[in-house]
C-alpha positions in Angstrom: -25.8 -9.1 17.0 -23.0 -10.7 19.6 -20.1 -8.8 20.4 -17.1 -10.9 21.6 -15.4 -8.5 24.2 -12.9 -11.3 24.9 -11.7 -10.9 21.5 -7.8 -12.4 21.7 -5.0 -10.3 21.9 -3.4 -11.7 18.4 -6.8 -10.9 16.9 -6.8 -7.5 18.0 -3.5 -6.7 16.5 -4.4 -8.2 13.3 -7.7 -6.3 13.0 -5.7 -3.1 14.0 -3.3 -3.6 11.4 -5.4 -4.4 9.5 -6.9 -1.0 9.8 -4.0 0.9 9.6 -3.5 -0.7 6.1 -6.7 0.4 4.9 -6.1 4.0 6.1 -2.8 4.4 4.5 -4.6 3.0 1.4 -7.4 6.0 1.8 -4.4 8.8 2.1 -2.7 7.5 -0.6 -5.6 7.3 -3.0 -6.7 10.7 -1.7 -3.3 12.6 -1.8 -2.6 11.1 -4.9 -5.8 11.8 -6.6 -5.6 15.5 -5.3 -2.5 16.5 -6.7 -4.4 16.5 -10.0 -1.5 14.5 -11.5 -2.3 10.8 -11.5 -5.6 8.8 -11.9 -6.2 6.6 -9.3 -7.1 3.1 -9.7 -7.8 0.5 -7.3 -5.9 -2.4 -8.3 -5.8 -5.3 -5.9 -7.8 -8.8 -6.1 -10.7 -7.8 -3.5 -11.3 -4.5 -5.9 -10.9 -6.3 -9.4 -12.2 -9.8 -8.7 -14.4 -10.3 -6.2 -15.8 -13.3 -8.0 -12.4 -14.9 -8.1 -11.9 -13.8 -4.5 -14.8 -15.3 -3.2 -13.9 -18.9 -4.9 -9.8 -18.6 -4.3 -10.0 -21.5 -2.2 -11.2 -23.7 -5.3 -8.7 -22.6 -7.4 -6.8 -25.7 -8.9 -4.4 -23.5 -10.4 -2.9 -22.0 -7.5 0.2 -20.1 -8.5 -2.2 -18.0 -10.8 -4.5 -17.2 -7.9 -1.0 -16.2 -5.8 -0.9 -13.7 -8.3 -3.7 -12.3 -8.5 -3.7 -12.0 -4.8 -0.3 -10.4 -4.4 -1.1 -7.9 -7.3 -0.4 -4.3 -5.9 -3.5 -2.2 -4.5 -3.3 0.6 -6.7 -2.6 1.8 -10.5 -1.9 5.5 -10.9 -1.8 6.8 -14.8 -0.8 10.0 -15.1 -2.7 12.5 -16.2 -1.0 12.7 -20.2 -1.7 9.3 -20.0 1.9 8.4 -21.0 2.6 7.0 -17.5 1.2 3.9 -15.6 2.4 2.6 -12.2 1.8 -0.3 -10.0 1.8 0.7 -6.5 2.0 -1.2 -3.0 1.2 0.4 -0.1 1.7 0.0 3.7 1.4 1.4 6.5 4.3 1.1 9.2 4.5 2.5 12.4 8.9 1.6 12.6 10.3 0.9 9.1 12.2 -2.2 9.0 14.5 -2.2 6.1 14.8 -6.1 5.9 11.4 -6.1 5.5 10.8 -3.4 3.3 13.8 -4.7 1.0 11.4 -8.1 1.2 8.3 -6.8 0.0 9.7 -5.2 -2.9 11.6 -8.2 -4.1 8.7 -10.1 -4.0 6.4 -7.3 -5.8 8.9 -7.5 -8.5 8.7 -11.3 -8.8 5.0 -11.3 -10.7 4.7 -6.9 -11.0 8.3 -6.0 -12.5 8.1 -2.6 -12.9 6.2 -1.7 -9.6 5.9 0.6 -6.8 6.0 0.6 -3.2 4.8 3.6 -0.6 5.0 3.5 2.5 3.1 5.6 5.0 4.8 6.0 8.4 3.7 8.2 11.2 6.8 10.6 10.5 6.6 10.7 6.5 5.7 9.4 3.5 8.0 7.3 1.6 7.7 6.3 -2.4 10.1 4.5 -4.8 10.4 1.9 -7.0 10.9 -1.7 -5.7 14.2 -2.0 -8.2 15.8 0.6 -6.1 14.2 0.0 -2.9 16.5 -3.6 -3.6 19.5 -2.3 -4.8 19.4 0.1 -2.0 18.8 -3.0 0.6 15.4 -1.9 1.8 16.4 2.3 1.9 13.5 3.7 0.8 13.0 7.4 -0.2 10.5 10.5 0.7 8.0 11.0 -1.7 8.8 14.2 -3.6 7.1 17.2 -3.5 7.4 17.5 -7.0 5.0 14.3 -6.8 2.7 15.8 -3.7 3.5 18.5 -2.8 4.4 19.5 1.1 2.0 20.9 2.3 -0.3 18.4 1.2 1.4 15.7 2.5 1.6 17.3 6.0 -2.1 17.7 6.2 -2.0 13.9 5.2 0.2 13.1 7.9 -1.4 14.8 10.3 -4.5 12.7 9.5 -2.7 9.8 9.3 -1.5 10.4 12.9 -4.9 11.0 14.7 -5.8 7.7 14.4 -3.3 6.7 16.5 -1.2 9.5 17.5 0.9 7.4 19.9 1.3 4.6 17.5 
């Protein structure tokens, strides 16, 4: 095996965020899964339809495979079974509300009702992407009646040693 230690500085930022997304994607399934509310379900493209991923670049119908791609990462039902919810999640070390207000407007283009949460190295922040809009990117904490507190602190602790300077 060759390692490139000359590995460009663009491609070490887009492998770390990359990595930060994947973590926040581990707490949330976690946290979520432990409040013994909500089954977890992984949702996105690379989880569902790895066939399809692997041959997205053949696709003649493009705008179908968009949407597949863009589909959010996670389903939660609740545990009555009376509630199902599309969730996004990111992982943002500053919380940009132009962007945040971005992301939900296009989740609710193709996955209208859906989620987004967002973990940040201060707090966790959940809400759907209808208000997240009509609040121009404002985005609330997740409720402890949702996780609760303490919880979600042990999370965020985790969350933080993996890069506790951001």
């Amino acid at each position: 095996m060759v390692y490139n230690l000359n590995m460009d500085i663009e491609h070490k930022k887009f492998i770390k965020h990359l990595v930060k997304g994947k973590v926040a994607e581990i707490i949330f399934e976690q946290m979520f899964q432990e409040s013994g509310k909500f089954t977890v379900l992984h949702s996105g493209y690379e989880y569902t339809l790895p066939e399809l991923a692997q041959y997205q670049h053949f696709a003649k119908v493009k705008a179908v495979m968009d949407n597949i791609r863009n589909a959010p990462d996670f389903i939660l039902v609740s545990q009555d079974k009376k509630e199902v919810y599309l969730v996004e999640v990111k992982y943002r070390a500053v919380l940009n509300l132009e962007e945040t207000k971005n992301i939900a407007e296009k989740l609710l283009i193709s996955w209208n009702p859906s989620w987004l949460f967002i973990a940040t190295p201060k707090e966790f922040l959940f809400e759907p992407c209808h208000a997240i809009v009509n609040n121009n990117g404002n985005i609330g904490t997740l409720y402890e009646t949702t996780v609760d507190l303490e919880t979600q602190y042990e999370y965020l602790k985790l969350l933080n040693e993996f890069e506790p300077n951001n």
